[in-house]
C-alpha positions, 0 to 999 in steps of 0.5 A: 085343861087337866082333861085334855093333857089325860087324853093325848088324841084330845090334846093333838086334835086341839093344837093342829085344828084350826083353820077351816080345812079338816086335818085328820089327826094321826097319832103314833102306837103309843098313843093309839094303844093308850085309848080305849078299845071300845073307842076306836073303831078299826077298818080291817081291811084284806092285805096288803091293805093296811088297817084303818083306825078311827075314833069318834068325836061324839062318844054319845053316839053309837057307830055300827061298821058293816063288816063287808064294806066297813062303811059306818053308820049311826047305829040306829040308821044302820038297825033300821035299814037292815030291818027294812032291807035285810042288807048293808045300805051302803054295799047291799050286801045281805046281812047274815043274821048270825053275824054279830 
């Protein structure tokens, strides 16, 4: 229980879940500031579009996010189809192999 009350995002997916429906949980600044970096992936989307955040469920499973389309993928799916088709199985888009 210790463990949930340390993770404030763990904590409000706890309570609000329950029925059958998927509720996506909103956190404040603070508590969004208070994850760690490497646990949130951001949807930076052109503005005035507003920035999109996420953090994953299954922290043993790797994310990739194109960086075109910001579609995300498990990171071995996404290594393959790029290998295969040298672009983003989502938008198609070429992918740049000096892109990070």
């Amino acid at each position: 229980m210790a463990k949930i009350e340390a993770d404030p995002f763990t904590a409000k997916l706890s309570f609000e879940q329950g029925g059958s429906d998927f509720v996506p949980v909103v956190v404040n600044r603070e508590v969004l500031q208070s994850m760690s970096k490497r646990d949130v992936l951001i949807k930076r989307w052109p503005k005035p579009l507003r920035w999109h955040y996420y953090r994953s469920l299954l922290p043993d499973v790797s994310i990739t996010m194109c960086p075109t389309c910001f579609q995300m993928f498990h990171s071995e799916d996404y290594e393959l189809l790029v290998l295969q088709h040298n672009c983003c199985p989502y938008c198609r888009r070429p992918i740049d192999e000096s892109s990070p």
